[in-house]
C-alpha positions in Angstrom: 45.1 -71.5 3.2 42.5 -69.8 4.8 42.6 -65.9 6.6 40.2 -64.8 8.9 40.7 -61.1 9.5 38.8 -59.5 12.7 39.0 -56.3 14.3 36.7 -55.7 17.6 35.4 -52.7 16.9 33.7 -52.7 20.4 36.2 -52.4 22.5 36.5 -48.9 22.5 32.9 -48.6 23.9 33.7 -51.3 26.4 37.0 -49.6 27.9 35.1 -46.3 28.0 32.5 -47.6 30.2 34.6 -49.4 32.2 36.9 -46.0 33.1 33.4 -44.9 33.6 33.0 -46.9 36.6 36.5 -46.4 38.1 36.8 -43.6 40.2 39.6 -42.4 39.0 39.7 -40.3 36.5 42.1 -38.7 33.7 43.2 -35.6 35.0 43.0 -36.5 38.6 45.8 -36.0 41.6 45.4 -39.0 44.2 47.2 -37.8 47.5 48.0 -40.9 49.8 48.1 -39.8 53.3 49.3 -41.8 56.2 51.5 -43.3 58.8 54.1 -45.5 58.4 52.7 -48.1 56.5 51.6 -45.6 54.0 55.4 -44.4 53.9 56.6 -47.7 53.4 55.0 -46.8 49.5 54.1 -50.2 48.5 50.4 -50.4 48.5 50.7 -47.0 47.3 53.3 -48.1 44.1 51.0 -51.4 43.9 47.8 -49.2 43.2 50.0 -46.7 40.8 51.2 -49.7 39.1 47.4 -50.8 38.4 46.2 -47.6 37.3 49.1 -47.7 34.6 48.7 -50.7 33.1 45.2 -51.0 33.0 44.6 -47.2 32.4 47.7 -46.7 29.8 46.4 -43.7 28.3 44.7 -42.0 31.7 47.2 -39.1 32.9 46.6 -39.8 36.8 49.5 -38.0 39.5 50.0 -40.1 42.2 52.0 -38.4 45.6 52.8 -40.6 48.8 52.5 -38.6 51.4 53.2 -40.8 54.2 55.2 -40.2 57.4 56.5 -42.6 60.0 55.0 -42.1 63.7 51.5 -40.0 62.3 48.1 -39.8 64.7 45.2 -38.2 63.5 47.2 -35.2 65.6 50.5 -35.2 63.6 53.6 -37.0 64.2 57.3 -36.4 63.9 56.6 -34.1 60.3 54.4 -31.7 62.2 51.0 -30.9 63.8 48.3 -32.2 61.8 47.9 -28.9 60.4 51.0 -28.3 59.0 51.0 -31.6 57.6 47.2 -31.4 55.4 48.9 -27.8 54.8 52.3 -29.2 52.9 51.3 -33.0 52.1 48.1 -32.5 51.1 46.3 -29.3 50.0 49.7 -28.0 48.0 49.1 -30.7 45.3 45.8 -29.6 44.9 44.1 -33.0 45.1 41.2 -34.4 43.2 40.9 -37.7 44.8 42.5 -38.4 49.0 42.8 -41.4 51.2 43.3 -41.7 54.5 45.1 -44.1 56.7 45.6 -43.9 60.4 45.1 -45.2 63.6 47.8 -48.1 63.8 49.5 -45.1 66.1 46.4 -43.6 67.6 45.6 -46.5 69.9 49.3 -46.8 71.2 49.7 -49.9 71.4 47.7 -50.6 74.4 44.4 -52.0 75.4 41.4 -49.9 75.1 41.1 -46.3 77.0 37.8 -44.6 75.8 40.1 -41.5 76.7 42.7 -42.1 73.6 39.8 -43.0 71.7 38.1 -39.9 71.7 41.2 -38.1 70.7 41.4 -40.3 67.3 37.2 -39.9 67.0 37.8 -35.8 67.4 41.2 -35.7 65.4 39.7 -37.5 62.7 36.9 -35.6 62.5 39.2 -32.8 62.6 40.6 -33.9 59.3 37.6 -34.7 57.4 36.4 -31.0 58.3 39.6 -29.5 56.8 39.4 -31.4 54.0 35.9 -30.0 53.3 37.0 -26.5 53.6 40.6 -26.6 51.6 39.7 -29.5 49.1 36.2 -29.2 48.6 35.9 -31.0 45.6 38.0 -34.0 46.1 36.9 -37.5 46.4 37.7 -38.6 49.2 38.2 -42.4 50.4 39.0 -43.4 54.1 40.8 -46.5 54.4 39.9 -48.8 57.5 43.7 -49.6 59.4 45.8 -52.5 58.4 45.8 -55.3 61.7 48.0 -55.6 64.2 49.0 -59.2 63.7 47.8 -61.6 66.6 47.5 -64.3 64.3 50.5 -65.9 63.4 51.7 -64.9 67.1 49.2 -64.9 70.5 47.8 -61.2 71.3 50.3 -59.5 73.8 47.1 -58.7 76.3 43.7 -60.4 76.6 41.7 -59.6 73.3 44.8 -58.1 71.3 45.9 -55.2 69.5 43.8 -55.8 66.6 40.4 -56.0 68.0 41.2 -52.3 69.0 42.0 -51.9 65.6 38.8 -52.9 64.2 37.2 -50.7 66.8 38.3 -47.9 65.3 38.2 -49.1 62.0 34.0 -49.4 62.7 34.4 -46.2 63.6 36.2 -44.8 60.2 33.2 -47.1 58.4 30.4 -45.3 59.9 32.0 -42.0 59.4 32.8 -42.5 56.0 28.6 -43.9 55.5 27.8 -40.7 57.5 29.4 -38.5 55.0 28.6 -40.1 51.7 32.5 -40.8 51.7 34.0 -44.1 50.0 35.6 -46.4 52.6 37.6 -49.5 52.1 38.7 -52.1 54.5 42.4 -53.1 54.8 41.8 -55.4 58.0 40.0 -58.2 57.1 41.4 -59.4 54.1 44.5 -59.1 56.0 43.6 -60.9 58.8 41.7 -63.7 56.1 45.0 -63.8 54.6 47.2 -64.4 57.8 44.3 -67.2 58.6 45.2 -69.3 55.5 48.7 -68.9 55.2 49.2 -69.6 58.9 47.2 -73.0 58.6 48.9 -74.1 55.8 52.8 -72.7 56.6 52.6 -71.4 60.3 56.3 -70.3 59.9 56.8 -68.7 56.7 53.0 -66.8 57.5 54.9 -65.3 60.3 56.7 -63.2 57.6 53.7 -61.2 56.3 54.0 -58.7 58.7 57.3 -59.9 60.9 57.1 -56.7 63.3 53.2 -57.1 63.6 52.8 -53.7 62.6 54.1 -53.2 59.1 53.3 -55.3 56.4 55.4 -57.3 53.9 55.0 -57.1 50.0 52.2 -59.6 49.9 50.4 -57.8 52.3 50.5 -54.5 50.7 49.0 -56.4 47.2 46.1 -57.8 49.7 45.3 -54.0 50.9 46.0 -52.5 47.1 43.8 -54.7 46.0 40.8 -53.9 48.9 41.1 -49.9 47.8 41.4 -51.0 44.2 37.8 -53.1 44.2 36.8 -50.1 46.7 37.0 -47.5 43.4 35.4 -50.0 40.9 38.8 -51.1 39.4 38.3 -53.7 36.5 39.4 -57.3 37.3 39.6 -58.6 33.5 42.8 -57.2 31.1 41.4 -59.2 28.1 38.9 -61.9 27.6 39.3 -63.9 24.2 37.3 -67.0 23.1 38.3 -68.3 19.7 36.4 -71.2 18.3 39.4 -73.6 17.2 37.7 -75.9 14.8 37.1 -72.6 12.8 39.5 -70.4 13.2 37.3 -67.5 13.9 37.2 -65.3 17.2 33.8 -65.3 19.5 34.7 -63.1 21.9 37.6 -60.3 21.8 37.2 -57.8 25.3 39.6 -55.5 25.5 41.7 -56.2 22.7 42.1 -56.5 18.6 42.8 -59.5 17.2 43.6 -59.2 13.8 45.2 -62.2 10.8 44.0 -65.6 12.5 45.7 -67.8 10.0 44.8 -71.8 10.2 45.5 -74.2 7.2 43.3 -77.0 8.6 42.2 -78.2 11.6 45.7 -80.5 12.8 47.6 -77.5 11.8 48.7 -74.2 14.4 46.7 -71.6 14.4 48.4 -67.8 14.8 46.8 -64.6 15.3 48.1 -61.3 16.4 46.5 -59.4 19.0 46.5 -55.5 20.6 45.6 -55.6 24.4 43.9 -52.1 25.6 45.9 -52.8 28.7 48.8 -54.7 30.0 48.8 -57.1 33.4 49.0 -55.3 36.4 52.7 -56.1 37.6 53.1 -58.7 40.3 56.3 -60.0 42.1 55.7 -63.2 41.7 59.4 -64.7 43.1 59.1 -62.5 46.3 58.4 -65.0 48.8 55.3 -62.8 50.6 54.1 -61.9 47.6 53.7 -65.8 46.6 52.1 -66.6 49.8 49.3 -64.0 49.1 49.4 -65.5 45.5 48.1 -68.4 47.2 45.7 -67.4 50.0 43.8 -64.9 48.7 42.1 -63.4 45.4 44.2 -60.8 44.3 44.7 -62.8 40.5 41.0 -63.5 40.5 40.2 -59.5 41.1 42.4 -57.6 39.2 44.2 -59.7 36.9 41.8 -62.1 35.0 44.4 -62.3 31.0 41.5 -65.2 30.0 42.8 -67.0 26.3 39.9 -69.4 26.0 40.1 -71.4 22.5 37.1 -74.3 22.2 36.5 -77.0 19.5 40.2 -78.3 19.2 40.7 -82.0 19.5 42.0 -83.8 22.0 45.3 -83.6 23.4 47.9 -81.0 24.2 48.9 -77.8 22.6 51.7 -75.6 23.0 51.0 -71.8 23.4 53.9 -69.0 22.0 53.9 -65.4 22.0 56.2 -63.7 19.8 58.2 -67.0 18.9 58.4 -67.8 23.1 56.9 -71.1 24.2 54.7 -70.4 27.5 54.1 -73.8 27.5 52.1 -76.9 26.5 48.3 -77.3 27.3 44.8 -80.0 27.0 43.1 -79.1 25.1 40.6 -79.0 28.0 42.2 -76.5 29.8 41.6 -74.5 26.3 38.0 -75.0 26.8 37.8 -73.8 29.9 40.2 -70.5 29.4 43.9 -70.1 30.5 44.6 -67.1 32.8 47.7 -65.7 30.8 48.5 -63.7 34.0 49.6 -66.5 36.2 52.4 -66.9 33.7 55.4 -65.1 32.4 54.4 -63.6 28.9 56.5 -60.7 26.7 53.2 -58.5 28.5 53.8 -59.0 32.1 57.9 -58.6 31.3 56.8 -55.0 30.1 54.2 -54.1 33.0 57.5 -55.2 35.0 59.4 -52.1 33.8 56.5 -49.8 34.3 56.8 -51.5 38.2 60.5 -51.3 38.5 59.8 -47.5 37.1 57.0 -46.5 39.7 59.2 -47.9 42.5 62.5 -45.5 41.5 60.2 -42.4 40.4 58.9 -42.7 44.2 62.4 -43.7 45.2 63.3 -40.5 43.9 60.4 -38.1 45.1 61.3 -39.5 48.7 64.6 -38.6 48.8 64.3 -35.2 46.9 61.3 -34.7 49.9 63.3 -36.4 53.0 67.2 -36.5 52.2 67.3 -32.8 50.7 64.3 -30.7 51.4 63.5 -31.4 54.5 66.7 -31.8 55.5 69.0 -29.2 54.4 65.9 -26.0 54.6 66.9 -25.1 57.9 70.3 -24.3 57.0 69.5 -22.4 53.4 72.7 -23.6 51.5 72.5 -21.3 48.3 71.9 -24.4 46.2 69.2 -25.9 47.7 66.2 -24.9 45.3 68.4 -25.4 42.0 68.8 -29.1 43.1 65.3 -29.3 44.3 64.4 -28.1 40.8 66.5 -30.3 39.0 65.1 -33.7 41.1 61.6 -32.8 40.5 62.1 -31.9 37.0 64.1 -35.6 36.9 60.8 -37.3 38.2 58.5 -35.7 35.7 61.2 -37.9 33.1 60.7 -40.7 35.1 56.8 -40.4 35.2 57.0 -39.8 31.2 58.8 -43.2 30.8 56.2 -45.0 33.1 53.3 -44.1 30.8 55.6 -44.7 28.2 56.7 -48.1 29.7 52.7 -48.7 30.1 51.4 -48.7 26.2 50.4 -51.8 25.2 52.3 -53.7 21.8 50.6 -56.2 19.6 52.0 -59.4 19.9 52.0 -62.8 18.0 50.1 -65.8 19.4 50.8 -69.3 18.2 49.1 -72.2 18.7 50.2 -75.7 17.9 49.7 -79.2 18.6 52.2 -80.8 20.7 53.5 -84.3 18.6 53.4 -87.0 20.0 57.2 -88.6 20.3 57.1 -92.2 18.8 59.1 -95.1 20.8 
C-alpha cells in the first residue's frame, strides 16, 4: 500500500490575498438601505450568506435597513433625514449601499419634473453621507427593472426604460465621486430574456407584481453587488493526478492521507476546505430558473474536483461514506463542479442560510412588530424586551459563524464494476 501525505501550505497566502481584493473587510458594518425590495431581505440574506461561507473566519455585521414605499425623500418610516439618522448613521457603518428609485419615478412615464427631485434627493444623500459617515465605503446600486418583458410595457417605451434612466444617472454619479456602483438591471432584464424564451409562463414568476422580485431574482442582483466588491467565484480548486495518487493542484483547501493500492483500486483522501459553498435554494422554483439562465454558479460558486490519468470508464464519487454519484472518467478530466450537487458541505452552508434568514427574521420583528410599534405608547416593558431580542440575535449571529466553519471530510473514489449478464 502506498500513502501519499500532502498539506498545501499555500493556501493561507492565497485566501489572504483574496480577502485582500474583497472589499469587505473583518471588522466592517454593511448597512443595506432601501425601498421595498431591499425590505423584502433576500438579496441582502443572499450576500450575508456569501460573505459567511466564503469568509468563515471574517467578523462582518450586516443590518437591513429597508423600508417599503422609500424615495430618495423618505417614505412611510420618515423624511429622509430621519431615516439616514436611525437606519443608517446609528450603526456606525463602514461599508453602505444604496437602492432607490423603483418609487421615485411613480410609476409613470417620464416628467423631467420628478426626475429632478430623485437627481437633487439623491444627491442629498450622498452629501449626508459624506458629512456623518465619512469614512464609509460606499456602493450605489443601479434599480432592479420594472418587468416589461415577460408582459408588454403598460405605456409606449415602459417603466423600465425610465428605470435605466435613472439608473445612468446613479452610474455617473457614483464615477463622479470615485464611489463603487453595481448594476442590478441588466442582468435582470438578461435573465427575464432567457427564461421568457425558453418557459414564457413559468418566467412570468420572477417578478409576478413587476416590481418585486422572486428568489431567483434576488441571487441574479446578489450576485451583480457581489462581483461589484471583488467577491471570489472559486471555493476550492483540486487537481489530483489519478494514475499516481498524488495532488497537483490544492486552492483553498488541505488535502491530507491520499491512500491508493494500485491503479484499478479507489483512491481516498481527506480534505479541509477554507470555505464552504455559498448556500443556494436549489428546489425553489425561481431560484432554478436563474440556475439555468444566468451565471450565478459560474461566479461565485466554482467547488472544481478535477482528477486526471484514470482509465476509462465510470467512477463513483463519496464524501463521508455518501455516494454523490457515478462519473467518466472524462468528466474527471475535465473537473466536476461539486457545487451543482448536494454534498455533506452545501447541507452545512444550508444551516448557516436557514440561520441568516431567522436572525433577520428576528431583527425585523424586534425593529417593526415591537419597537416601532409599541414606542408611542411607552408600556414599561418595552426596552427590557427590546434588550432581550437583540441580545437573542447576537446568539443567533454567533451560531451562523459557528454554522459557517468548514469540517474536513472524506473523499472516496472508486470504480464503478461493471455488472456481468
Amino acid at each position: 500500500m502506498i500513502r501519499f501525505f500532502l498539506l498545501a501550505l499555500t493556501l493561507c497566502f492565497a485566501t489572504a490575498a483574496e480577502a485582500q481584493e474583497f472589499q469587505l473587510h473583518d471588522g466592517d458594518t454593511v448597512v443595506f438601505y432601501g425601498d421595498s425590495i431591499t425590505n423584502q431581505r433576500l438579496y441582502t440574506v443572499f450576500t450575508e450568506a456569501y460573505v459567511l461561507t466564503r469568509f468563515p473566519r471574517m467578523r462582518v455585521n450586516f443590518v437591513h435597513s429597508g423600508w417599503s414605499g422609500d424615495r430618495v425623500t423618505g417614505g412611510f418610516g420618515g423624511p429622509i433625514d430621519l431615516r439616514l439618522d436611525r437606519d443608517v448613521f446609528a450603526y456606525n457603518p463602514t461599508v453602505i449601499t444604496i437602492m432607490l428609485g423603483m418609487n421615485d419615478a411613480e410609476y409613470r412615464p417620464y416628467d423631467d419634473g420628478i426626475f429632478n427631485i430623485f437627481a437633487k434627493g439623491y444627491r442629498h444623500i450622498l452629501d449626508r453621507l459624506k458629512t456623518a459617515a465619512p469614512q464609509a465605503r460606499v456602493t450605489l446600486l443601479e434599480p432592479s427593472p420594472y418587468d416589461d418583458i415577460t408582459r408588454p410595457p403598460e405605456f409606449a417605451g415602459g417603466y423600465n426604460s425610465l428605470l435605466l434612466r435613472y439608473g445612468k444617472f446613479v452610474r455617473e454619479l457614483a464615477h463622479a465621486k470615485d464611489l463603487t456602483v453595481a448594476d442590478l438591471n441588466a442582468p435582470v432584464v438578461a435573465l427575464l430574456k432567457a427564461a421568457s424564451a425558453a418557459s414564457p409562463k413559468p418566467a412570468e414568476l420572477l417578478i409576478p407584481d413587476r416590481v418585486h422580485p422572486s428568489p431567483g431574482v434576488h441571487l441574479v442582483m446578489a450576485k451583480a453587488l457581489l462581483r461589484a466588491w471583488g467577491a471570489p467565484s472559486v471555493v476550492f480548486a483540486v487537481n489530483i493526478d489519478g494514475s499516481a495518487g498524488t495532488v497537483i493542484k490544492a486552492d483553498y483547501t488541505a488535502i491530507d492521507s491520499i491512500v491508493r493500492e494500485d491503479q484499478s483500486s479507489a483512491i481516498e483522501w481527506t480534505q479541509t476546505d477554507l470555505a464552504l459553498p455559498m448556500p443556494v435554494e436549489k428546489d425553489e422554483e425561481t431560484i432554478s430558473l436563474a440556475l439555468r439562465h444566468s451565471d450565478v454558479i459560474d461566479a461565485l460558486n466554482r467547488q472544481i474536483l478535477k482528477v486526471t490519468g484514470l482509465p476509462a470508464g465510470r467512477y463513483d464519487l463519496q464524501i463521508d461514506d455518501e455516494s454523490l454519484g457515478a462519473f467518466d472518467a472524462t468528466q474527471f478530466a475535465r473537473g466536476i463542479n461539486l457545487s451543482t450537487t448536494k454534498t455533506p458541505m452545501s447541507r452545512q452552508a444550508q444551516t448557516v442560510l436557514d440561520l441568516t434568514y431567522r436572525r433577520n427574521h428576528l431583527r425585523f420583528a424586534r425593529m417593526m412588530m415591537v419597537d416601532n410599534a409599541l414606542k408611542e405608547y411607552h408600556p414599561a416593558k418595552l426596552q427590557e424586551t427590546v434588550g432581550a431580542m437583540e441580545s437573542l440575535e447576537q446568539e443567533v449571529l454567533s451560531l451562523q459563524r459557528a454554522a459557517a466553519l468548514p469540517k474536513p471530510h472524506r473523499y472516496r473514489l472508486a470504480p464503478v464494476q461493471a455488472v456481468r449478464q
